[in-house]
C-alpha positions as CSV (number, residue, x, y, z in Angstrom):
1,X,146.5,73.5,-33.0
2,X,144.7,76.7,-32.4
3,X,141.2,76.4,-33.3
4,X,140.4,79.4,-36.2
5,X,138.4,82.2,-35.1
6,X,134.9,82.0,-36.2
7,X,134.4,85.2,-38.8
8,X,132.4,87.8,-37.3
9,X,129.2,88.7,-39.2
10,X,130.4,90.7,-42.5
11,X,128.9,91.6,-45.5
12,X,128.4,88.9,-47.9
13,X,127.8,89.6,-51.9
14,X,126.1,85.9,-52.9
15,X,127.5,87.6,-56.7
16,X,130.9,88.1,-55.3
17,X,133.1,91.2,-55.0
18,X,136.4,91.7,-56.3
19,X,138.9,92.5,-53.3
20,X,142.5,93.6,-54.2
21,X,145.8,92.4,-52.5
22,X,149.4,90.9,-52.6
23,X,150.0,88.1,-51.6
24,X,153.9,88.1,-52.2
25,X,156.3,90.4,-49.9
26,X,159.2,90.0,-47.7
27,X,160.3,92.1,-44.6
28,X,163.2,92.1,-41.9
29,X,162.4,88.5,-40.8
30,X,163.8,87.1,-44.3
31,X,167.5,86.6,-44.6
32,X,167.9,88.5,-48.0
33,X,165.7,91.6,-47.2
34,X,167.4,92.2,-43.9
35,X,171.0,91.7,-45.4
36,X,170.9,93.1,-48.7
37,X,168.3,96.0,-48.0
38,X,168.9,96.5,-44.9
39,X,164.7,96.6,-44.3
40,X,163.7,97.0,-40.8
41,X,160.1,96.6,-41.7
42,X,158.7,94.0,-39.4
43,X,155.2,92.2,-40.6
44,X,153.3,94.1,-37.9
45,X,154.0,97.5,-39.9
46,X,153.8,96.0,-43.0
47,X,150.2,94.7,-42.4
48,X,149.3,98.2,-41.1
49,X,150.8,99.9,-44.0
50,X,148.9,97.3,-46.5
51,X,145.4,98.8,-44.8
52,X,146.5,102.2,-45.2
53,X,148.0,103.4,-41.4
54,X,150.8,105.9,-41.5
55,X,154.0,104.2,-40.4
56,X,157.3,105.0,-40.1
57,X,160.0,104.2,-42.6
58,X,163.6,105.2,-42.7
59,X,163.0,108.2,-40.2
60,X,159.8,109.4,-42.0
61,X,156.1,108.9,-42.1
62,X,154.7,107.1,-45.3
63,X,151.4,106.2,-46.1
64,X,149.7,103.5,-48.9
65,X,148.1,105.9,-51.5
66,X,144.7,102.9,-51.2
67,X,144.6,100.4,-48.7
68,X,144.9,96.9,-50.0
69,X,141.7,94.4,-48.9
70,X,144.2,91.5,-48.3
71,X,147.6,90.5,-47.6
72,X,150.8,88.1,-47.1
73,X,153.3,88.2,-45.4
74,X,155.8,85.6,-47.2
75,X,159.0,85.7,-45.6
76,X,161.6,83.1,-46.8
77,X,161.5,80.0,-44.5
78,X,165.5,79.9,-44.5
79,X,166.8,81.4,-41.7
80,X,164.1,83.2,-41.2
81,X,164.0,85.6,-38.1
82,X,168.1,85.2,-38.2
83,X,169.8,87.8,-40.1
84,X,167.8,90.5,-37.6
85,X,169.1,89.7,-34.3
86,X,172.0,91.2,-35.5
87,X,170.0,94.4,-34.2
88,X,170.4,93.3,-31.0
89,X,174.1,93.5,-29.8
90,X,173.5,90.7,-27.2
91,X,171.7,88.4,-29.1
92,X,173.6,85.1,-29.8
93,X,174.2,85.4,-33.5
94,X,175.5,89.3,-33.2
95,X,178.3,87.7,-30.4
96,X,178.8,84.9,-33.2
97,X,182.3,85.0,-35.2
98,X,180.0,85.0,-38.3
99,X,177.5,88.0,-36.8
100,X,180.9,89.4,-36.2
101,X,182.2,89.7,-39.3
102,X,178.3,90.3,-41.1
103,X,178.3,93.4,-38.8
104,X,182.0,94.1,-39.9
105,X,180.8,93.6,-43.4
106,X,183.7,91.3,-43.8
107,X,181.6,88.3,-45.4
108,X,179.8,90.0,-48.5
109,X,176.3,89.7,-46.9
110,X,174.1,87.0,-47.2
111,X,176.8,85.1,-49.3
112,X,178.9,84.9,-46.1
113,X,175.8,82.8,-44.7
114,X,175.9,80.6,-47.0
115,X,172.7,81.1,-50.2
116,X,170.3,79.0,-49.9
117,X,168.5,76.8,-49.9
118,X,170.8,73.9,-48.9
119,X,174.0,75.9,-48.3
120,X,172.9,77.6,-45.5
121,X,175.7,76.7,-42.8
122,X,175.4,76.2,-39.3
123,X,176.0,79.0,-37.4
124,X,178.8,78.4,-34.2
125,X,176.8,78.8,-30.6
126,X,173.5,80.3,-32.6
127,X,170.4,77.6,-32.6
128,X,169.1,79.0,-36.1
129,X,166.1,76.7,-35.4
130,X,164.7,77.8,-32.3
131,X,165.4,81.4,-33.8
132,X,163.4,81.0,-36.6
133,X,160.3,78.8,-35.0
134,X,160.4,81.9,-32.9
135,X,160.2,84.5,-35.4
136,X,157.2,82.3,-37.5
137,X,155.5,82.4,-34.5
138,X,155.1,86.6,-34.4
139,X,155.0,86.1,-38.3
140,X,151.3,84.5,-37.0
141,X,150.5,86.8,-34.3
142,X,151.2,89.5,-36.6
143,X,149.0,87.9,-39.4
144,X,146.3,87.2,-36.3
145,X,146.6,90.7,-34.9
146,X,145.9,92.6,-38.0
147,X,143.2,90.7,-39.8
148,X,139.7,92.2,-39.7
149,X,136.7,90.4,-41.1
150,X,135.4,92.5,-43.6
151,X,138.0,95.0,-43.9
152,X,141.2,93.3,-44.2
153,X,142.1,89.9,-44.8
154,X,145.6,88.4,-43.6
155,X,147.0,85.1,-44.6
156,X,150.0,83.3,-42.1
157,X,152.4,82.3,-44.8
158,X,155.4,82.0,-45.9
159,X,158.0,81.5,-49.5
160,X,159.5,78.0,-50.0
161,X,163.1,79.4,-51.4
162,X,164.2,76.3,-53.7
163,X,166.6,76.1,-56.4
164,X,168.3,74.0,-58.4
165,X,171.9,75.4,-59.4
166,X,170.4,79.1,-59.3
167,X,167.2,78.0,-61.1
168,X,164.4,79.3,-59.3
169,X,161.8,77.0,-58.1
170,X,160.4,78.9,-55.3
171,X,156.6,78.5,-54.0
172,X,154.7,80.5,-51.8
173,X,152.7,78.8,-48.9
174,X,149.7,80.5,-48.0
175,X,147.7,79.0,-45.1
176,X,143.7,79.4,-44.4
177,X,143.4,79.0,-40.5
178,X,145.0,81.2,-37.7
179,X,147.8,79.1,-37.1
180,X,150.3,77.0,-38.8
181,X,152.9,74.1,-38.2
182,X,157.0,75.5,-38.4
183,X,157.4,75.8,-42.0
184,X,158.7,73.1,-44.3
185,X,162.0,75.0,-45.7
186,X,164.3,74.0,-48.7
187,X,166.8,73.1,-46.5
188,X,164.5,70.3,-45.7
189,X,164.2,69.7,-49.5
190,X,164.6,71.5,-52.4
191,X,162.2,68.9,-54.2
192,X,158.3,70.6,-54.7
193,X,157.4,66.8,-54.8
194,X,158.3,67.0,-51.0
195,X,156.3,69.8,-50.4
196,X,153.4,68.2,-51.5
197,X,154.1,65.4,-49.6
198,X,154.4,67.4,-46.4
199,X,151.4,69.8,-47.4
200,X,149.2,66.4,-47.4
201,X,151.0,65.2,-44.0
202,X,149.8,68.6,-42.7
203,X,146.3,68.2,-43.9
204,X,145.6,65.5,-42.2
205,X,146.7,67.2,-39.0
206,X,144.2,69.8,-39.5
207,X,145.5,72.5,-41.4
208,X,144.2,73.6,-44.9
209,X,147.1,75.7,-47.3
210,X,148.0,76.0,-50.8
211,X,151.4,76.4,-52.9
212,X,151.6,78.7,-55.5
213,X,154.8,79.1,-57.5
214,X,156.3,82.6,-58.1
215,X,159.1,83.5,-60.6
216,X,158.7,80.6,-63.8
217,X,160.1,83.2,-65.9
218,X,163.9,82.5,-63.8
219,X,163.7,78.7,-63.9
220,X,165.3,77.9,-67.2
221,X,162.9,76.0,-67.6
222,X,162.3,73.8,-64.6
223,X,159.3,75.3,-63.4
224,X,156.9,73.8,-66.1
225,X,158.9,70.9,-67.5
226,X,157.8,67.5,-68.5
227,X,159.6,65.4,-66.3
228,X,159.6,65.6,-62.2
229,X,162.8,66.4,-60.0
230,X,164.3,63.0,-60.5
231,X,164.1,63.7,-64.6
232,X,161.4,61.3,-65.2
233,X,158.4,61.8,-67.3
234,X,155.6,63.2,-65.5
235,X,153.2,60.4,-64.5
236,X,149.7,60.3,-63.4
237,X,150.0,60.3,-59.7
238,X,152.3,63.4,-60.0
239,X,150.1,65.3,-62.4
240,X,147.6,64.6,-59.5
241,X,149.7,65.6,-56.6
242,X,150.7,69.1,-58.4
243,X,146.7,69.5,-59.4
244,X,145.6,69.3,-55.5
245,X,148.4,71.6,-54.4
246,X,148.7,74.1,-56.7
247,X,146.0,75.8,-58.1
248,X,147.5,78.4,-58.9
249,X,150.4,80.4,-60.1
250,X,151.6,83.9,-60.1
251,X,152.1,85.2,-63.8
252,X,153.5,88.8,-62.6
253,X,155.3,90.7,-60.0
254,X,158.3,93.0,-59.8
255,X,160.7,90.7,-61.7
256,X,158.7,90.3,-64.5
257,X,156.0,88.8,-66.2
258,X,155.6,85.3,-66.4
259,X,152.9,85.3,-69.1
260,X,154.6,84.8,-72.4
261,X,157.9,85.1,-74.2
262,X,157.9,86.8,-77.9
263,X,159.9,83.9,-78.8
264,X,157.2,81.5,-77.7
265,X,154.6,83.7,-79.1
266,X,155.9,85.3,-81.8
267,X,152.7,86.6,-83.8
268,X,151.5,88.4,-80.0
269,X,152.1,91.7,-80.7
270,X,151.9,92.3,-76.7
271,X,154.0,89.6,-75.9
272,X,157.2,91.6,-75.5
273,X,156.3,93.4,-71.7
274,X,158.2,93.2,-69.0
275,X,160.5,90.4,-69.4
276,X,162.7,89.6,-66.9
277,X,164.6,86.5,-68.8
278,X,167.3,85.9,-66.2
279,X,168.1,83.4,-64.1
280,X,168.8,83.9,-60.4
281,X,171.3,86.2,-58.5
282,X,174.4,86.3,-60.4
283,X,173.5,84.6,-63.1
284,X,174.6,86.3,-66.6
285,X,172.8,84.5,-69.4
286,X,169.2,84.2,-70.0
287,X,166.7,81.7,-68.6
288,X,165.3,79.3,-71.8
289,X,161.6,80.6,-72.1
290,X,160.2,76.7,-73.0
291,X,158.9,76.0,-69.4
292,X,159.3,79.0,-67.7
293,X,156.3,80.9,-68.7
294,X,152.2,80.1,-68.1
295,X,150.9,80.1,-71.9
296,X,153.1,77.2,-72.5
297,X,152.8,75.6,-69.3
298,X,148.7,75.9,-70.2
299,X,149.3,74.1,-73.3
300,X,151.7,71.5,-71.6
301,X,148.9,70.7,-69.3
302,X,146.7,70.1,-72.1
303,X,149.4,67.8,-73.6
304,X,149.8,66.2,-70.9
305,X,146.0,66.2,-69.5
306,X,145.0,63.9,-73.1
307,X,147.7,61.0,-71.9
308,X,147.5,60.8,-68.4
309,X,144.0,62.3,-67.9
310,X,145.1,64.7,-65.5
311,X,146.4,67.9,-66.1
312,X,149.7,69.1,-64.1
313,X,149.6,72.9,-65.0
314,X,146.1,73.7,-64.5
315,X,146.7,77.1,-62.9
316,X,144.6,80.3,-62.2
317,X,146.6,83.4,-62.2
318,X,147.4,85.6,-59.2
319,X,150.0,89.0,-59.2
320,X,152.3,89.8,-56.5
321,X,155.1,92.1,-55.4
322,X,157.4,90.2,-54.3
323,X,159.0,93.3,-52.4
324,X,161.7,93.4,-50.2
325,X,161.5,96.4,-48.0
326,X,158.1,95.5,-45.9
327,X,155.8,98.0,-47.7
328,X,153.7,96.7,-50.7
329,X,153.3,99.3,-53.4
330,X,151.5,98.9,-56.6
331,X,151.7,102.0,-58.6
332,X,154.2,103.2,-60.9
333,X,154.9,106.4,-59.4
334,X,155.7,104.6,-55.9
335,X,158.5,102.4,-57.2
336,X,161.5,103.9,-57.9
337,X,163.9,101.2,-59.2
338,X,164.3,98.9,-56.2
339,X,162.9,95.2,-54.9
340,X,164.8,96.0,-52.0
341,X,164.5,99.0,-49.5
342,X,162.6,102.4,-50.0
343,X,160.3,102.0,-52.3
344,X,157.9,104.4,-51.8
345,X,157.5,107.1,-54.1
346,X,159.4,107.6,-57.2
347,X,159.6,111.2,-56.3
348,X,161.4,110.7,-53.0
349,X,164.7,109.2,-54.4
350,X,167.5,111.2,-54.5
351,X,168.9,112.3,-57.7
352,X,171.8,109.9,-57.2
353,X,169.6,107.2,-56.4
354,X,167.3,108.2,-59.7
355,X,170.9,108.2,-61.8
356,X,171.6,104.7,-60.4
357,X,168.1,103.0,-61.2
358,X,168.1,105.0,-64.6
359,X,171.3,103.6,-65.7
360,X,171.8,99.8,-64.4
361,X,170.4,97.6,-67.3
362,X,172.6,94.7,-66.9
363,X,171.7,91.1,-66.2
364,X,170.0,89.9,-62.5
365,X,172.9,91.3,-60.6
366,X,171.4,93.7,-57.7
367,X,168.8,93.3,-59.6
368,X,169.2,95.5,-62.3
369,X,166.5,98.6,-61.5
370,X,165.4,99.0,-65.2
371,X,164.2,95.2,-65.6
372,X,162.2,95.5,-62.4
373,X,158.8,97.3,-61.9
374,X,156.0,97.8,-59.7
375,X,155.0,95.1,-57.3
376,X,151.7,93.5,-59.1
377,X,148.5,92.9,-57.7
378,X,146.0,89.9,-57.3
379,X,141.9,90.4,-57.7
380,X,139.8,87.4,-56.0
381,X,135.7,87.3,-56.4
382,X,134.4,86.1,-53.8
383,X,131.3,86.7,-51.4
384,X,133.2,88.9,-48.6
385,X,136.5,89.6,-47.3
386,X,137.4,87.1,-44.9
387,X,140.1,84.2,-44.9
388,X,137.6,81.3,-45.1
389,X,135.5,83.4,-48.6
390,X,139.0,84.3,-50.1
391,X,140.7,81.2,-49.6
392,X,137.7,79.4,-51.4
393,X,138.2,81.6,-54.2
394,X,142.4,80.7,-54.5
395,X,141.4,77.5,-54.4
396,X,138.4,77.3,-57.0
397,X,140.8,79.6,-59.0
398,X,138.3,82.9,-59.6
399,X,141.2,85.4,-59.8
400,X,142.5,87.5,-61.6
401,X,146.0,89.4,-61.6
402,X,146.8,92.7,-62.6
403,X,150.4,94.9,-63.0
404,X,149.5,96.9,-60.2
405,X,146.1,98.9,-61.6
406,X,142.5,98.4,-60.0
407,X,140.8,97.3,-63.0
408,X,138.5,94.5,-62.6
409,X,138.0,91.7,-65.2
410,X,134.8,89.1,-65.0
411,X,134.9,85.9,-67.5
412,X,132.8,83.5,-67.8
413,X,131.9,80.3,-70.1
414,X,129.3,78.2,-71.1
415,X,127.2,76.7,-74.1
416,X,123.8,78.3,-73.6
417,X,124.7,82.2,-73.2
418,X,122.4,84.5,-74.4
419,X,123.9,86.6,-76.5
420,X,121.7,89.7,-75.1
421,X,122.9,88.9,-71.9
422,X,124.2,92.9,-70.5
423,X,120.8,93.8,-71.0
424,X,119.7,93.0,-68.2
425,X,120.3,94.8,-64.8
426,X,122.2,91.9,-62.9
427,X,123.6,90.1,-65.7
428,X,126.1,88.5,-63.1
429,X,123.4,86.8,-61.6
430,X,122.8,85.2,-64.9
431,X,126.2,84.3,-65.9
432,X,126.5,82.7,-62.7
433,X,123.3,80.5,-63.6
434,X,124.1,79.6,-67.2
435,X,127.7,79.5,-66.9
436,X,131.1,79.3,-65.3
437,X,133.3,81.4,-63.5
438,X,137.4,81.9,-64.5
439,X,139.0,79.1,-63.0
440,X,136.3,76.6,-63.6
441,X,136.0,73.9,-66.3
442,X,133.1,74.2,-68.6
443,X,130.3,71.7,-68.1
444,X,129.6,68.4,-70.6
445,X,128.7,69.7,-73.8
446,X,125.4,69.0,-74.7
447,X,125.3,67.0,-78.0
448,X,123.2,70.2,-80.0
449,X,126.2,72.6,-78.6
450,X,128.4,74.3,-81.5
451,X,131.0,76.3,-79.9
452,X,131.5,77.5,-76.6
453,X,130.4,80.9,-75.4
454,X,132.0,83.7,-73.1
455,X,131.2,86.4,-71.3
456,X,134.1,88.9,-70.6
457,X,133.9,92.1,-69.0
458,X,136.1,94.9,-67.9
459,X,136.3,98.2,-66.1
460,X,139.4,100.1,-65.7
461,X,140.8,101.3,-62.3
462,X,138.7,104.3,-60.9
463,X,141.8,106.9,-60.7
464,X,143.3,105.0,-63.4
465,X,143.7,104.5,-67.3
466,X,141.0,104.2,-69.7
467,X,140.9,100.5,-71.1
468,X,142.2,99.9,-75.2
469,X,141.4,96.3,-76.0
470,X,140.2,93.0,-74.1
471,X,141.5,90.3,-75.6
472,X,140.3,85.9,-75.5
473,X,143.8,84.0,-75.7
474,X,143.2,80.7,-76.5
475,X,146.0,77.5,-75.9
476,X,144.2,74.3,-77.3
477,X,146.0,70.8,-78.4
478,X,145.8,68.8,-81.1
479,X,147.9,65.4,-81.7
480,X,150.0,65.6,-79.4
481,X,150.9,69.7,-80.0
482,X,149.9,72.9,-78.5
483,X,148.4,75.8,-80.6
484,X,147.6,79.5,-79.5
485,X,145.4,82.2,-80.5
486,X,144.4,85.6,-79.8
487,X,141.4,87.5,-80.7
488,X,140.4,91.0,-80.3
489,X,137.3,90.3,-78.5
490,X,136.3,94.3,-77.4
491,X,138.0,97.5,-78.0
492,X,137.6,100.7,-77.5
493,X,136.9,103.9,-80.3
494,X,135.8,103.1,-83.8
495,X,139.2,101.2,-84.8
496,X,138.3,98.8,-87.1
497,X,140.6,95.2,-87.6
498,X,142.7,95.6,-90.8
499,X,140.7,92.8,-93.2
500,X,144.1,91.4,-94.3
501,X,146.0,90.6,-91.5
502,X,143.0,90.7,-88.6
503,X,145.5,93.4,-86.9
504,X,143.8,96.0,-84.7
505,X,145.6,99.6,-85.2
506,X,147.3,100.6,-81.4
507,X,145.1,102.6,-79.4
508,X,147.0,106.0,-79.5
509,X,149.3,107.5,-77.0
510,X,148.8,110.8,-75.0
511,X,152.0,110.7,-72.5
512,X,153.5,113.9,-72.3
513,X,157.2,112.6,-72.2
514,X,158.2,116.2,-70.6
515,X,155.7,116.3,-67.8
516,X,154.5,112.8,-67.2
517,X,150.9,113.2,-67.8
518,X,148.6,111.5,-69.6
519,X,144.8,112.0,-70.6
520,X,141.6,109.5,-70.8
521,X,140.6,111.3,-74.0
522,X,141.2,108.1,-75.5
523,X,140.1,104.5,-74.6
524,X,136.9,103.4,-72.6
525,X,136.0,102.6,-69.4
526,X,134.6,99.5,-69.1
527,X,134.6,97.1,-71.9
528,X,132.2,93.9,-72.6
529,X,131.3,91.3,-75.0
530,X,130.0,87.8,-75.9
531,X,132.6,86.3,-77.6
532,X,131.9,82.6,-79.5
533,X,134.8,80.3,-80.1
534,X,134.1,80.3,-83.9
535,X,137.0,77.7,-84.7
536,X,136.4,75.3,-81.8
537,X,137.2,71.5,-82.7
538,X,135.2,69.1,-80.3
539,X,138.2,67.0,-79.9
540,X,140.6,69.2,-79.4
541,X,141.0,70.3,-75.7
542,X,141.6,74.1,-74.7
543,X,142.5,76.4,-71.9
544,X,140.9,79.9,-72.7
545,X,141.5,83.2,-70.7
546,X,141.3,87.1,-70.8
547,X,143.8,89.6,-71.1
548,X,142.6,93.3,-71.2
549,X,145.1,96.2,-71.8
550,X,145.1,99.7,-70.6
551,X,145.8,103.1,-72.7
552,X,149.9,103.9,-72.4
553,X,150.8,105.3,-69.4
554,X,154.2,106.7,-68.1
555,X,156.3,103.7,-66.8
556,X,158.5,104.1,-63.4
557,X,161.6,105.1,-64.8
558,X,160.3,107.9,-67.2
559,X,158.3,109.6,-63.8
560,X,161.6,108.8,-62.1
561,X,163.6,110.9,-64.6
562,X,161.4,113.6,-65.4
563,X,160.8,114.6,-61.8
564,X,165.0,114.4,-61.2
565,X,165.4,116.6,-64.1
566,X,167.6,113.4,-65.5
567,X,167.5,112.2,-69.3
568,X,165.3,109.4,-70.0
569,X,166.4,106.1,-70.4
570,X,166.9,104.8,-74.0
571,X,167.1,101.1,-72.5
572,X,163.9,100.7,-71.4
573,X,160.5,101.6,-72.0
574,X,159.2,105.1,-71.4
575,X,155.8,104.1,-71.7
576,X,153.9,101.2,-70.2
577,X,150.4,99.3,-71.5
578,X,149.5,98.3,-68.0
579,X,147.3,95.0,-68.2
580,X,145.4,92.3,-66.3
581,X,144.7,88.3,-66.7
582,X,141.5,86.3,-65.5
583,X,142.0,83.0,-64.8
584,X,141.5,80.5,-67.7
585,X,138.4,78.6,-68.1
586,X,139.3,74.5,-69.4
587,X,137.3,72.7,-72.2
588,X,138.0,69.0,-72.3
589,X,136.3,66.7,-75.4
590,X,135.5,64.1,-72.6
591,X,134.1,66.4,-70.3
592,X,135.6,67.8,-66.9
């Protein structure tokens, strides 16, 4: 094993910055992206591109409107490095009776390879093995090449591809060192109890990495369920297995949002964004929202955490993209209906293109452009932007995720915070002392202790939207059942709750549905409070976290119509509350 380079001396905040990245995207080295999209991106250019160089896409320069601090690359293990030789005429798969017929388009694409993970077939005269260890091996010199202490952070990884019968179970595998043993694939098992096993194995071999599941929303169900692969009940050693190797969990990307379901939160009036309810390619009926989305896998763990004592589904959040085409792109206005080749700028698409995206709204067949959306970001604190700083904030869980926008969210909890606490010029400093961070458990309470307190703080995206509302959700148990809440815990303007139902009136819109503008004359830019659980019950355990909601905004589609003089879509939003989650912070009556 290659020993990891030492980082070079960078600028350290002891209070922590918030960098910005993706830590979910596929190029020309994964099976699907090369096959279905056709992407030539290799990870080289799609590093560059993520800190902000011009390259070269589809015969034309293009350029990342802001650089991204970190980044990625999480090509799916299965063949990976395969499906790409077939740009090379001479290369052994290309000559192959398969690469024959691929290149013939005779076998239906990536079907004709078999889907993974465990169909993949073998492959007459073609070692798909020593094909792919080759290609993770530039996946790392790529990764190796392109970070820069300080400036921009790469990650060697890679996405786990498992399912069950077209139930998505799929992890990605992000790694804290410079290099990396050949990747543990589905084909090996499509059992995350497996993973786990071979992510310890690893460990002890030197090499520190993390899992972090991607998709719940497609797993009818399986991602967050109460029994283990084999359908038994979740036991104690599993809950601790899952705890130690996956801290965390991605609760948006281009496929949806993994947050909620309205019919698993029925009285959220925000709980209706962004669903994308279907299970995996193909599929044509919707994936059960029990145990496919993060609220109620937070109050599963809290189930679960009072009869084992260890809780399976304590997750921090992180966004993705979970692009296909090599280039990471966050904002609406550079996503123009596709997960899988040019994605960049709604306004470059062709007005057949724009009709296409504008008018497929069926189920997860291509996929279908109008359930899709911009690829999602993740926010980590931490003291500077290197691998060793950033992958101690995944793993203590101080991030945040956001649908693509800049705006950064602080949250913190503890039993002694004084309420005059933004008073004071470095009232970070403080919450640091007196409190913790998102991600963290909150300390023993001390016997004179009430309630709980919380610190929550937001500021919207510097060329973005003005902020409306930032909001605690609470998911606490009691006898054996989960509960959740949701207060208004700062908003913006003079709005005032309605005193019968405790509703706060929306925040306004100012989208000009003809141009595709929108004006800050409404909302605020940076929103704070101290917010006290008033209804806390010592014995009742809870997972609390933030969510903080922009102003409307145009969504994708609506700037993708207006600018190709097409109708806009009645099936989908034309308007979009873009949003952002901290990670939750975890009481427990007995104490962490």
């Amino acid at each position: 094993m290659q020993a990891q380079r030492a980082d070079a001396p960078v600028k350290r905040n002891p209070l922590r910055e918030a960098y910005f990245g993706d830590l979910h995207l596929h190029t020309s080295y994964s099976l699907d992206a090369y096959l279905v999209g056709s992407t030539k991106v290799d990870p080289d250019e799609a590093y560059r591109f993520a800190k902000g160089e011009m390259v070269r896409y589809l015969g034309a320069p293009v350029q990342r409107r802001e650089a991204l601090d970190f980044m990625a690359v999480t090509d799916h293990s299965e063949l990976m490095g395969v499906a790409n030789t077939l740009d090379d005429p001479n290369s052994a798969f290309s000559k192959s009776n398969v690469g024959k017929a691929l290149r013939n388009d005779e076998l239906g694409g990536w079907e004709g390879l078999g889907r993974w993970p465990s169909h993949a077939k073998p492959i007459a005269g073609v070692n798909t093995k020593a094909l792919s260890q080759s290609a993770w091996q530039r996946e790392m010199d790529a990764a190796n090449r392109n970070n820069q202490p300080g400036k921009f952070t790469t990650f060697i990884a890679y996405e786990w591809t498992a399912e069950i019968g077209g139930d998505n179970l799929h992890r990605n595998v992000i790694f804290e060192g410079s290099s990396a043993p050949n990747p543990f694939t589905s084909v090996d098992s499509n059992k995350p109890e497996d993973l786990w096993v071979w992510l310890e194995r690893i460990h002890s071999d030197g090499f520190e990495a993390l899992a972090i599941p991607h998709n719940p929303n497609a797993s009818n169900g399986l991602m967050y369920d109460w029994v283990d692969s084999s359908g038994k009940a979740i036991d104690r050693a599993y809950a601790q297995r899952r705890q130690a190797h996956e801290p965390l969990s991605e609760i948006s990307q281009t496929k949806g949002t993994s947050e909620t379901h309205p019919l698993l939160s029925p009285t959220d009036e925000f709980a209706d964004f962004e669903i994308f309810d279907f299970r995996s390619y193909g599929r044509g009926y919707e994936s059960p929202p029990a145990g496919s989305y993060l609220r109620d896998a937070l109050g599963r763990g809290l189930v679960l955490q009072e009869k084992l004592g260890i809780n399976p589904f304590k997750y921090g959040f992180v966004g993705g993209s979970d692009l296909h085409s090599g280039l990471s792109v966050s904002a609406q206005a550079d996503y123009k209906g596709t997960v899988w080749n040019d994605n960049i700028g709604a306004g470059t698409a062709s007005k057949a293109e724009a009709v296409r995206a504008l008018s497929e709204v069926g189920q997860f067949t291509d996929p279908a452009p109008l359930r899709t959306t911009s690829g999602n970001l993740t926010g980590i604190w931490a003291e500077s932007n290197t691998r060793r700083s950033l992958y101690e904030a995944l793993r203590r869980r101080e991030t945040f995720a956001t649908t693509g926008t800049r705006l950064k969210i602080r949250f913190y909890g503890g039993w002694k915070i004084d309420r005059y606490i933004f008073e004071g010029n470095e009232w970070p400093r403080q919450a640091y002392a007196t409190a913790v961070p998102m991600g963290a458990d909150l300390p023993t309470r001390p016997e004179t202790a009430k309630a709980p307190s919380f610190v929550v703080w937001a500021i919207k995206d510097p060329d973005g939207a003005n902020l409306d509302r930032l909001q605690i959700v609470k998911v606490w148990e009691k006898d054996g059942r989960q509960h959740e809440d949701i207060y208004d815990a700062a908003w913006s303007g003079q709005r005032r709750p309605d005193p019968r139902t405790g509703s706060l009136p929306a925040v306004g819109n100012t989208v000009d549905l003809k141009t595709g503008a929108y004006q800050n004359s409404i909302g605020a830019t940076e929103l704070k409070a101290v917010w006290v659980d008033r209804s806390f019950d010592v014995v009742c355990a809870a997972a609390y976290y933030v969510r903080v909601l922009e102003i409307p905004t145009p969504r994708w589609a609506t700037l993708l119509a207006i600018k190709n003089e097409l109708p806009l879509s009645t099936d989908a939003p034309t308007t979009v509350q873009q949003r952002g989650w901290s990670s939750p912070i975890w009481y427990a009556p007995r104490g962490p």
